[in-house]
C-alpha positions as CSV (number, residue, x, y, z in Angstrom):
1,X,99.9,117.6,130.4
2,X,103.0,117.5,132.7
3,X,104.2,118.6,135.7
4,X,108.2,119.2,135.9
5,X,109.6,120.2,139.4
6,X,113.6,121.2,139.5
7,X,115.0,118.9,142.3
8,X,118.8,120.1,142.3
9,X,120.7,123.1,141.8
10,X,122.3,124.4,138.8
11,X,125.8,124.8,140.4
12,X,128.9,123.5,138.2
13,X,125.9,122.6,135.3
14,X,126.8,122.9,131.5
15,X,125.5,126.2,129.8
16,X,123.1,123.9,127.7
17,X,121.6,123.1,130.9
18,X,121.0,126.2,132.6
19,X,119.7,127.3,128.8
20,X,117.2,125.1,129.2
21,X,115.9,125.0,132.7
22,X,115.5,128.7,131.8
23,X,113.6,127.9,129.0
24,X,111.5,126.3,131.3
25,X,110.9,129.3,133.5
26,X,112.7,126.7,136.2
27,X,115.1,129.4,137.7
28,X,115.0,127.8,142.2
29,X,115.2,124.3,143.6
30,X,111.3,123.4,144.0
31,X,109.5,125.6,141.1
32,X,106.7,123.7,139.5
33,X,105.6,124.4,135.8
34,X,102.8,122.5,134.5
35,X,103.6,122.3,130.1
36,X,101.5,120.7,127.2
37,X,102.6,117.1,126.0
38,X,104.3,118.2,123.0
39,X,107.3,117.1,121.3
40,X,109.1,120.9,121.5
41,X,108.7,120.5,125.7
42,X,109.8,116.6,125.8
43,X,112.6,117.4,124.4
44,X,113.8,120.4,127.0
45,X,112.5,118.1,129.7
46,X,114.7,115.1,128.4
47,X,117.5,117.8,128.0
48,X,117.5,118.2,132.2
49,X,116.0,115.0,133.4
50,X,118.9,114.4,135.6
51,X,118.2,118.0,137.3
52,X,114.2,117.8,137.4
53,X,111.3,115.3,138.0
54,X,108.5,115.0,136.0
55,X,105.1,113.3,135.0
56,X,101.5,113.1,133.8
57,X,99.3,115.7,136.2
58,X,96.0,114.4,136.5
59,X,92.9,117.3,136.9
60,X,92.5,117.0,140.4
61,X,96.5,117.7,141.9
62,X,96.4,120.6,139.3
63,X,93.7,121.9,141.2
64,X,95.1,121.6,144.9
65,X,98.1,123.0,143.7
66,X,97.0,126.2,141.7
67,X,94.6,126.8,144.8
68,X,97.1,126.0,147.2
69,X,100.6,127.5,145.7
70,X,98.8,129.9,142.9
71,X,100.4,133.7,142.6
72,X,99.7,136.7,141.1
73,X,101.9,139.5,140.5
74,X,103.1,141.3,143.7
75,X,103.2,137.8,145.8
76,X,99.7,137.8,146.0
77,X,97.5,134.7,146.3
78,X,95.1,133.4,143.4
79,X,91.4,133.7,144.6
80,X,88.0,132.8,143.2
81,X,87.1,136.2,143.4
82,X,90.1,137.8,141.0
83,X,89.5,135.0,138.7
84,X,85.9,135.8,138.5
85,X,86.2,139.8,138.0
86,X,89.6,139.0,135.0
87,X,88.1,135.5,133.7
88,X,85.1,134.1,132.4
89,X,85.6,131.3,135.0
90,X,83.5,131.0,137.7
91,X,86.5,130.1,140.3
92,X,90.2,128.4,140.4
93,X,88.7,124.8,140.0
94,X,86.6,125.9,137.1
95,X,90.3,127.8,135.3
96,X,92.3,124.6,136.5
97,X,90.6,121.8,134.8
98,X,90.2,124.3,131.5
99,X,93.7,124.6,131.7
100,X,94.2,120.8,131.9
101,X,91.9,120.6,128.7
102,X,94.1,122.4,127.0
103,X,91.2,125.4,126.6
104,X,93.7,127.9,127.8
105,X,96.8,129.2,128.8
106,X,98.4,130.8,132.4
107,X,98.6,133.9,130.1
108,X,94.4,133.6,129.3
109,X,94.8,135.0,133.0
110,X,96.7,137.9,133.7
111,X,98.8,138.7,136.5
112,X,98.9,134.7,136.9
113,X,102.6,133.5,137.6
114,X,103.5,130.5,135.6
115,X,105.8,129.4,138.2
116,X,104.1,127.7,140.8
117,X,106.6,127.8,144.1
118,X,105.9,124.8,146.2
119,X,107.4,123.9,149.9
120,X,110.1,121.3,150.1
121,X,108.4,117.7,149.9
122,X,107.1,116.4,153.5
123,X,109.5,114.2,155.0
124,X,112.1,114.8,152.3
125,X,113.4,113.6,148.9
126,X,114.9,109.7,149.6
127,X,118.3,111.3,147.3
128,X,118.7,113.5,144.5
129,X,122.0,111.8,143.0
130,X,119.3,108.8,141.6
131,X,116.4,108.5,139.4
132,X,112.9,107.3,140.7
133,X,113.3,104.2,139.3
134,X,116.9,103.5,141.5
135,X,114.5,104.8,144.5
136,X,115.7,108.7,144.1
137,X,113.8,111.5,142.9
138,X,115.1,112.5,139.7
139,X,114.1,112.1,136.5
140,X,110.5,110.3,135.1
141,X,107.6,109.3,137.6
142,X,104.8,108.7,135.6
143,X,101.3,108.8,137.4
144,X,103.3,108.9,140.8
145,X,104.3,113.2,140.3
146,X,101.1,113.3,141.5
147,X,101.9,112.2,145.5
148,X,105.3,114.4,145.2
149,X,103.2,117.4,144.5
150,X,100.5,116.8,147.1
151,X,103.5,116.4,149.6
152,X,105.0,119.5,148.3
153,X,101.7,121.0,148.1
């Protein structure tokens, strides 16, 4: 599973681009979607790896982060208690590490935004004009998404 975050803005971007951040329900600077590992979505992401970062989630960020920055419809925040009364879950942990199994979808929930909208990270992105591997923030980070979405969390 894989976390892809849009670092930069789509000003002065190709069509091709924007077509595929879209795609990606990526639409603001910051938006989070979490997508299966599967050739269809590697693609896209290798498309606009020089506008997002991205990586392998493990269980236990996808947790903090769909309690933390979790929506619903209206702006409202995702609570054990509406997962328990739409879900056969027992609480957000329980429906975050079934979603990282791959036993269900943000749609198995409804009202559940796909987009998770997280703060600017904590003491800034080092550039956005490099990739993590020049020591900026674009582009593939591996295991490490994980400590730029607990910063951003």
């Amino acid at each position: 599973m894989f976390a892809v975050v849009q670092v930069r803005g789509t000003v002065n971007t190709r069509r091709e681009i924007k077509d595929t951040l879209k795609m990606l329900r990526l639409h603001h600077v910051n938006h989070c979607v979490v997508i299966p590992n599967t050739p269809e979505y590697l693609g896209m992401v290798r498309k606009v790896k020089d506008y997002v970062a991205y990586g392998e989630i493990d269980e236990d960020t996808l947790v903090t982060v769909m309690q933390t920055r979790g929506r619903l419809t209206g702006n409202r925040r995702l609570t054990d208690e509406y997962v328990k009364e739409h879900s056969t879950f027992g609480s957000i942990e329980e429906f975050a590490r079934a979603l990282y199994q791959g036993g269900v979808t943000f749609t198995d929930l409804p009202g559940l935004k796909p987009v998770l909208r997280l703060h600017p990270p904590r003491k800034g992105f080092l550039t956005i004009k490099r990739t993590f591997q020049q020591g900026g923030a674009l582009g593939y980070y591996g295991k490490e998404i994980n400590s730029l979405l607990y910063t951003m969390r």
